[in-house]
VOVEXKOL-985316 format. One record per residue (C-alpha): residue number from 1; z, y, x. Coordinates in nm, 2 decimals. Layout:
<pts>
i,w,v,u
NUM,Z,Y,X
...
</pts>
This chain:
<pts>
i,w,v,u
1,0.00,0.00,0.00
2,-0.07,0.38,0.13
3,0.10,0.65,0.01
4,-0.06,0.98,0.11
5,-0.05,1.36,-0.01
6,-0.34,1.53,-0.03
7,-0.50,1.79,-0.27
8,-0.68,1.66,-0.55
9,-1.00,1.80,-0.44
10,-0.99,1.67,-0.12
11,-0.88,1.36,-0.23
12,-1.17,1.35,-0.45
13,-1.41,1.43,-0.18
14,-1.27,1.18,0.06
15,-1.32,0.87,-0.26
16,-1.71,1.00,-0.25
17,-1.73,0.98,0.09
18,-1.56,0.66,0.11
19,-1.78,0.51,-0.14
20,-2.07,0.66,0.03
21,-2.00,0.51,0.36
22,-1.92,0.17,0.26
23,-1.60,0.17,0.39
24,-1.37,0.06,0.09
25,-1.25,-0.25,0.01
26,-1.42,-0.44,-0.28
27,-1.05,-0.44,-0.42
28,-0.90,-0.12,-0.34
29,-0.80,0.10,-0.63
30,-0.63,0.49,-0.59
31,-0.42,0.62,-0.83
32,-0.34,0.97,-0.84
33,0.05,1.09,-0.94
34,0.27,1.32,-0.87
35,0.58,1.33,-0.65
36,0.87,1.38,-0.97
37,0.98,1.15,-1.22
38,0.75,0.84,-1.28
39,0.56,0.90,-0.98
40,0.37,0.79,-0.66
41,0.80,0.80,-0.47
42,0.91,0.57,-0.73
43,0.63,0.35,-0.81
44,0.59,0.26,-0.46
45,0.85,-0.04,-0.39
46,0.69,-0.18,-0.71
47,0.36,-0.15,-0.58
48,0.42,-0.30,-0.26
49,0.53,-0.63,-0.44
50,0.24,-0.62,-0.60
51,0.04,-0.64,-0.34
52,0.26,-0.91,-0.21
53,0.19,-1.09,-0.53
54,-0.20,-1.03,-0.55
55,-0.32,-1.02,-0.16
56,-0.69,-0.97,-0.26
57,-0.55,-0.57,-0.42
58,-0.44,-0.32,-0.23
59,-0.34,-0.01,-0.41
60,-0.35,0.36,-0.27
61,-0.11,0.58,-0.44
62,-0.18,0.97,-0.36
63,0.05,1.23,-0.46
64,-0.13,1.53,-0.61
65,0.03,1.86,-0.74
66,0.06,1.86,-1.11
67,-0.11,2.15,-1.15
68,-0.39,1.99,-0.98
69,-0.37,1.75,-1.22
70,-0.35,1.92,-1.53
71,-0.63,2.21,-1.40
72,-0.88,2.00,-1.17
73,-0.84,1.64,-1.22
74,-1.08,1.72,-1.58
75,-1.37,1.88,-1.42
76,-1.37,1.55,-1.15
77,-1.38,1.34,-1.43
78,-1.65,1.54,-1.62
79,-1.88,1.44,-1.31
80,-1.82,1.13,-1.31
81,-1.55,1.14,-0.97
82,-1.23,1.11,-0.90
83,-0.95,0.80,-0.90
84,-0.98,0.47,-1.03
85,-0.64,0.52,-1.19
86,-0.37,0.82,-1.23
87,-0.06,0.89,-1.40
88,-0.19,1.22,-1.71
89,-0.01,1.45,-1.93
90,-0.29,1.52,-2.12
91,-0.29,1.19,-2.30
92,-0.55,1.30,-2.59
93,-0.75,1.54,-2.39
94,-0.88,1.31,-2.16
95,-0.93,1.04,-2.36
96,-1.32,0.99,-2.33
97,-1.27,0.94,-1.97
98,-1.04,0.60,-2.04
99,-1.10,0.23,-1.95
100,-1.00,0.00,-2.22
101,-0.71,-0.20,-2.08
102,-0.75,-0.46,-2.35
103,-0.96,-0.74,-2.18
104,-0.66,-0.72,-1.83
105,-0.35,-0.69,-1.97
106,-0.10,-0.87,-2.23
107,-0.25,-0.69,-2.59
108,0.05,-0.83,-2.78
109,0.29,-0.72,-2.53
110,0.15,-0.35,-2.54
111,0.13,-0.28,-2.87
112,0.52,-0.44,-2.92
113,0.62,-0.25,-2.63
114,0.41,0.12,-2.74
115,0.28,0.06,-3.07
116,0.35,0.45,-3.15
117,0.22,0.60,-2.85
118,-0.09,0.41,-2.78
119,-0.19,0.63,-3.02
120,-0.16,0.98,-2.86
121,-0.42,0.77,-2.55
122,-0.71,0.70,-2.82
123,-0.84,1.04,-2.89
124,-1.05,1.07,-3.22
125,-0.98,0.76,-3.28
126,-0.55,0.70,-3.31
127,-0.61,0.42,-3.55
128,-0.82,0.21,-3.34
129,-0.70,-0.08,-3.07
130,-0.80,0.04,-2.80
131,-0.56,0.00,-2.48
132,-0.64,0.31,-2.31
133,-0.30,0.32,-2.03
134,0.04,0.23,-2.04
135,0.27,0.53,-2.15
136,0.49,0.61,-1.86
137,0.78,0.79,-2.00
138,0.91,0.99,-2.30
139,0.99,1.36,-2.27
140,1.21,1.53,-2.46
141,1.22,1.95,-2.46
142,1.58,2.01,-2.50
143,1.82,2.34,-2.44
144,2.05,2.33,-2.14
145,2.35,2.55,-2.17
146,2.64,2.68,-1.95
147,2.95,2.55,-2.07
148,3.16,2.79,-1.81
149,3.01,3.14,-1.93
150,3.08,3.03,-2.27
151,3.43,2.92,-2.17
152,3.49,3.23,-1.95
153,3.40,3.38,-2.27
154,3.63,3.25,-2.53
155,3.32,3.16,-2.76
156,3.30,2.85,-2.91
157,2.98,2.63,-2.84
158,2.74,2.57,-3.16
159,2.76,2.20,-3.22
160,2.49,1.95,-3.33
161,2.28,2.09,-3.67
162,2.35,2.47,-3.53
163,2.01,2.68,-3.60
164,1.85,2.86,-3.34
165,1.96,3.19,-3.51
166,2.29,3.06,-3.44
167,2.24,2.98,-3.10
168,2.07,3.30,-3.05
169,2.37,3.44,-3.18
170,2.65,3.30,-2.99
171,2.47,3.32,-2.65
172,2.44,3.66,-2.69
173,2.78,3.76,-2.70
174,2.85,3.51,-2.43
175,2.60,3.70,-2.21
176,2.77,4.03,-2.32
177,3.07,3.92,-2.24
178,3.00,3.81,-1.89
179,2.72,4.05,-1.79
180,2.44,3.76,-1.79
181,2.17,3.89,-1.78
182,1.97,3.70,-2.06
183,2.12,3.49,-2.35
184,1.83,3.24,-2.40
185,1.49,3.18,-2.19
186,1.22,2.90,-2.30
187,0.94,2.77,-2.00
188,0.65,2.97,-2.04
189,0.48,2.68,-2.18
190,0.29,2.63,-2.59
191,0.46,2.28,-2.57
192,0.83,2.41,-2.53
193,0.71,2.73,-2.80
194,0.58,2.44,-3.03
195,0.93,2.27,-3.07
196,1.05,2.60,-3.20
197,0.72,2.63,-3.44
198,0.74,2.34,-3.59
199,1.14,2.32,-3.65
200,1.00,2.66,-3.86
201,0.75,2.44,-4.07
202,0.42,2.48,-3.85
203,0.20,2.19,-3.90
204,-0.03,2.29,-3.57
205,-0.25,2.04,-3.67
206,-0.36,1.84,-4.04
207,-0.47,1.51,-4.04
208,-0.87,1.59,-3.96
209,-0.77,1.72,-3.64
210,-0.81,2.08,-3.71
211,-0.55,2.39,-3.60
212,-0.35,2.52,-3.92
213,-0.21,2.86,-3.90
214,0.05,2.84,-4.19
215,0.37,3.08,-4.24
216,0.58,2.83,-4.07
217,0.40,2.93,-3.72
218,0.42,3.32,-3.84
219,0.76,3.30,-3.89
220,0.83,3.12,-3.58
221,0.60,3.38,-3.39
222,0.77,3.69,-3.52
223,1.11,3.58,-3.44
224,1.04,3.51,-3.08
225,0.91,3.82,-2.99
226,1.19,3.95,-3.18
227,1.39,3.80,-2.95
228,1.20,3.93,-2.68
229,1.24,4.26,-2.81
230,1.65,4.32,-2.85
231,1.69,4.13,-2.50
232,1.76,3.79,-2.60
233,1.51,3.69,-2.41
234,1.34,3.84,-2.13
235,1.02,4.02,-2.15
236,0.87,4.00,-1.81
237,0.84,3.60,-1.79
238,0.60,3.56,-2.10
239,0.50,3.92,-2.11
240,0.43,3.97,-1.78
241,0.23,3.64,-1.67
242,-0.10,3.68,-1.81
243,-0.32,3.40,-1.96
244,-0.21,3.02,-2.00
245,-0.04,3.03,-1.67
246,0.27,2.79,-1.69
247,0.57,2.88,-1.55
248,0.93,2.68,-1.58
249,1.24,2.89,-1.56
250,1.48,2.63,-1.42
251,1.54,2.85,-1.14
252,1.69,3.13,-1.35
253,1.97,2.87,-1.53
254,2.04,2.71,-1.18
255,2.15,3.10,-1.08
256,2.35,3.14,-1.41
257,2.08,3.46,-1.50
258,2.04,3.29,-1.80
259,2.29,3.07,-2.09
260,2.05,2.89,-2.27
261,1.71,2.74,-2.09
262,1.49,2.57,-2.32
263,1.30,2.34,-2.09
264,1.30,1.96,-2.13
265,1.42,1.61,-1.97
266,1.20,1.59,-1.70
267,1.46,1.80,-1.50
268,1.78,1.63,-1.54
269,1.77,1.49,-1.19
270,1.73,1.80,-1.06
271,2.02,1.97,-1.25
272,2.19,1.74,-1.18
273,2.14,1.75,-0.82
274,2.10,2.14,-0.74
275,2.31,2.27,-1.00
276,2.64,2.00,-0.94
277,2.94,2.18,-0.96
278,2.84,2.50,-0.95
279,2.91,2.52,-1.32
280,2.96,2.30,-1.61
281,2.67,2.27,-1.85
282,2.53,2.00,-2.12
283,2.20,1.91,-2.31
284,2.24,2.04,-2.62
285,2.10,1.89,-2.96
286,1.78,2.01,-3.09
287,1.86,2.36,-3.29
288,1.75,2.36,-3.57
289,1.48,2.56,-3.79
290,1.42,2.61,-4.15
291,1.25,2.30,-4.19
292,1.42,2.03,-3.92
293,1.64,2.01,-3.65
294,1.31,1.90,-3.41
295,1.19,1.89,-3.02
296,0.85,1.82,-2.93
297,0.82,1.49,-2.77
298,0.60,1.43,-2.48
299,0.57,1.22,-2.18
300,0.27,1.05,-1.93
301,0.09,0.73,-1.90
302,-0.09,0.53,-1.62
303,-0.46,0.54,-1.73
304,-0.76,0.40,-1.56
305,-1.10,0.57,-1.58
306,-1.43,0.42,-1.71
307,-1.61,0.49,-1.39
308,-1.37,0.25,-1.19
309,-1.55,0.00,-1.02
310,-1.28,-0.26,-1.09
311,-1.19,-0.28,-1.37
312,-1.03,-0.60,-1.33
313,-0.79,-0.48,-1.04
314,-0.69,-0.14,-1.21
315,-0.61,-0.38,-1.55
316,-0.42,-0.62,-1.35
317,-0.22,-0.36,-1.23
318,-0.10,-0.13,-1.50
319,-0.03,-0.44,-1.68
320,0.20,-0.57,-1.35
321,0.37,-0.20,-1.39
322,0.42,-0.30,-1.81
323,0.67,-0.58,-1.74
324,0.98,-0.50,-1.85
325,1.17,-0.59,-1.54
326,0.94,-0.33,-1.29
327,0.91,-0.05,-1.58
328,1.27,-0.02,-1.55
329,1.30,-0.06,-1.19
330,1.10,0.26,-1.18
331,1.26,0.43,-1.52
332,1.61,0.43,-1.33
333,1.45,0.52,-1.03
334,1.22,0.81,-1.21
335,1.63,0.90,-1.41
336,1.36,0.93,-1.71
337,1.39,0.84,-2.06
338,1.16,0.50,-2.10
339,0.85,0.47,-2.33
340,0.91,0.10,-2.38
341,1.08,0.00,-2.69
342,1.23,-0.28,-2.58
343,1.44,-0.07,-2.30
344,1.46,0.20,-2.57
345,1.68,-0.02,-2.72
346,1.83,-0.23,-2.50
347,1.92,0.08,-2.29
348,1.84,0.11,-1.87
349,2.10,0.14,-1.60
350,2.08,0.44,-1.38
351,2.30,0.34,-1.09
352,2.18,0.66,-0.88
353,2.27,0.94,-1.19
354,2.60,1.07,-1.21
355,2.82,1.11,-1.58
356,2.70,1.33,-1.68
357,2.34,1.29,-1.65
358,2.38,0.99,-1.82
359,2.53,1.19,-2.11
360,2.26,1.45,-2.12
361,1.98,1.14,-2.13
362,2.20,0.99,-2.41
363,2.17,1.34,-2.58
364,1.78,1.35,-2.58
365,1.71,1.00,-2.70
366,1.94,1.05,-3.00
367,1.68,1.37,-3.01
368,1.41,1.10,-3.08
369,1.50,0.96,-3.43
370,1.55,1.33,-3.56
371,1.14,1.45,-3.43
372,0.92,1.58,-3.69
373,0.58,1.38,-3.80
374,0.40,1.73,-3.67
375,0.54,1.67,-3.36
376,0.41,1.32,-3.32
377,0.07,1.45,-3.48
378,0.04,1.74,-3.27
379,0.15,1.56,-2.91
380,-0.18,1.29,-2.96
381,-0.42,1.54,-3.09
382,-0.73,1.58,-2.83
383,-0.69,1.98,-2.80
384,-0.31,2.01,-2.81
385,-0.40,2.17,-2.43
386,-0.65,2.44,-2.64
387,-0.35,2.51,-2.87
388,-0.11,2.56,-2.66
389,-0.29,2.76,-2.42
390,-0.40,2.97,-2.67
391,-0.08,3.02,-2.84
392,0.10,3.10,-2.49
393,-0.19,3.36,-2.42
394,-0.22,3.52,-2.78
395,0.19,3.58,-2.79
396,0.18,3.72,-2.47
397,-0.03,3.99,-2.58
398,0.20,4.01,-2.92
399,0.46,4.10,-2.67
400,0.25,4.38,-2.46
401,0.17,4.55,-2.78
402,-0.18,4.42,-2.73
403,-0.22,4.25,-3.07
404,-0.06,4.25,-3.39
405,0.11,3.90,-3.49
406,-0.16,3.85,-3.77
407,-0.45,3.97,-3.51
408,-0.29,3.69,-3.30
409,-0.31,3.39,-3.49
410,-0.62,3.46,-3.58
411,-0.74,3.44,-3.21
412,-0.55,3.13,-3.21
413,-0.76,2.95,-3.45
414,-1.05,3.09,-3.31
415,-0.98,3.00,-2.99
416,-0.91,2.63,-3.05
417,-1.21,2.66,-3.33
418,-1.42,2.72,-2.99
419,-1.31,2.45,-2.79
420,-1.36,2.17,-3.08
421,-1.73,2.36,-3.11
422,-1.77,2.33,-2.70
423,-1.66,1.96,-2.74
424,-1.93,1.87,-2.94
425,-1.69,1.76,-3.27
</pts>
């Protein structure tokens, strides 16, 4: 097994070149991942007994920014380039680019194992059988809060079904009261802003696939630029970043700027390790909207691509990564929340994570049950990326007093409207 880092162009250039030359192995197959979570670091003792297990495969893992996977790894796959395998976050974007797993790997095992979100992997079709990857992990968007500013204080801590007006409310005066400088701050992201939406009765997306602008998504609009606008929140993160540029605030909770940071599971290891006693803090339960108390889910999967030139190997492989035993050898490795139901239920030990990282993970699974069917809908719909994006840019300009909210939700639909054209649908 090699595990290299290189940029994803690069690494591109260097599979055309190798294929070019002659120079790979009939069975060698890359996969592109990232370095956090369920990624190329903690993959990698599993993939070397893998090759122990099946000498005529050798698999080369190369870690790859995740920007560079979200921004570049489409246009490689557009011309036909790129890895045999990688692990995507974009599960219904990229869908026409799949290999159907379903001739190499255990069928009945898959569908037992991700019945549910096979179906964010098949596109335009969600219905069909396809086996386009193996779903790595579950996120979970989730508020973390600092227990110490609200004890140093003297305000009591909203507890589980506490709406976000509450929230907003009580990190306030917590702020006031101990000259932090923001109460709440959400990533600059249209899949954190979409767990608020949607907890306001936004539907995102109906059944046919196409973006709804409803009241639900007004409401939820106005109030957080309201927020933006009395200082709950802070105007130069999604004010002053232009476009669809992403940006995660964990920076700002790990200095205590901040009580509230609306981000999601993906960081717990990392709270866990560079926040540590510096302050006490806790996952809160989802807050809660008008219409639920909901978190948009989310999560990655190990795909293959159609232009592999074995299939065989890339099958063989994901499906050795499916068994129960080495998807949780890497879930406690990754401290992730698994995709698999049967170590949903049956729980996974994480040796390595402390208390109360282990609490916080209990926290967002028991988010799980409680997720809106708009959610689900809206996390497998093929241009979930074009809504996003275009909701992140559009209320960006709501907050520069470039647009009206109405003007902007009207560019929202257009914009999406446009991509679904460009697509061909």
């Amino acid at each position: 097994m090699k595990l290299t880092r290189i940029g994803l162009w690069a690494a591109s250039a260097l599979l055309a070149a190798t294929a070019l030359t002659g120079i790979a192995r009939a069975q060698e197959i890359t996969v592109f991942c990232d370095d956090l979570g369920f990624g190329c670091p903690t993959m990698e003792p599993v993939v070397k007994r893998f090759e122990q297990e099946n000498s005529g495969i050798k698999v080369k893992l190369e870690v790859v920014p995740y920007q560079s996977l979200v921004e570049s790894l489409p246009v490689q796959l557009e011309s036909g380039q790129g890895p045999d395998a990688a692990i995507i976050t974009d599960l219904g974007g990229l869908s026409r680019y799949y290999l159907d797993l379903t001739p190499y790997v255990d069928a009945a095992n898959f569908d037992k194992e991700y019945h549910q979100t096979l179906q964010w992997l098949r596109g335009l079709d969600p219905n069909g059988k396809a086996i386009n990857g193996m779903p790595t992990t579950l996120t979970v968007n989730g508020a973390y809060v600092n227990l110490t500013l609200f004890e140093q204080a003297g305000v009591p801590v909203p507890k589980e079904a506490a709406t976000w007006a509450e929230w907003a409310d009580a990190t306030r005066k917590v702020a006031k009261a101990t000259n932090t400088e923001f109460a709440m701050e959400m990533d600059r992201s249209g899949h954190r802003f979409a767990s608020l939406a949607i907890s306001y009765g936004a539907e995102l997306v109906d059944d046919k696939g196409q973006p709804v602008i409803d009241k639900g998504l007004k409401d939820a609009v106005e109030q957080f630029v309201a927020w933006h606008k009395d200082g709950t929140m802070p105007m130069d993160l999604w004010g002053a970043v232009g476009g669809a540029t992403h940006r995660e605030l964990f920076s700002d909770f790990l200095n205590a700027k901040t009580v509230l940071y609306f981000g999601g599971s993906w960081t717990l290891s990392q709270m866990d390790r560079e926040v540590g006693d510096l302050f006490d803090w806790e996952v809160a339960p989802a807050p809660c909207g008008p219409s639920s108390c909901t978190v948009m889910p989310g999560g990655g999967a190990l795909v293959g691509f159609k232009h592999t030139k074995n299939p065989e190997a890339v099958g063989k492989f994901i499906d050795y990564l499916a068994q129960s035993k080495n998807n949780a050898e890497i879930v406690a490795a990754a401290v992730e929340i698994p995709a698999a139901k049967s170590l949903i239920e049956g729980g996974v030990q994480y040796p390595g994570a402390s208390k109360r990282t282990q609490e916080s993970l209990a926290t967002y699974i028991g988010q799980i049950p409680k997720m809106a069917p708009a959610a689900y809908r809206f996390q497998g719909w093929r241009y979930q990326r074009a809504m996003m994006n275009a909701m992140t840019t559009r209320i960006s300009q709501v907050l520069n007093g470039e647009l009206d909210v109405d003007t902007a939700l009207a560019r929202v639909k257009q914009d999406v409207e446009t991509a679904i054209k460009a697509a061909g649908q």
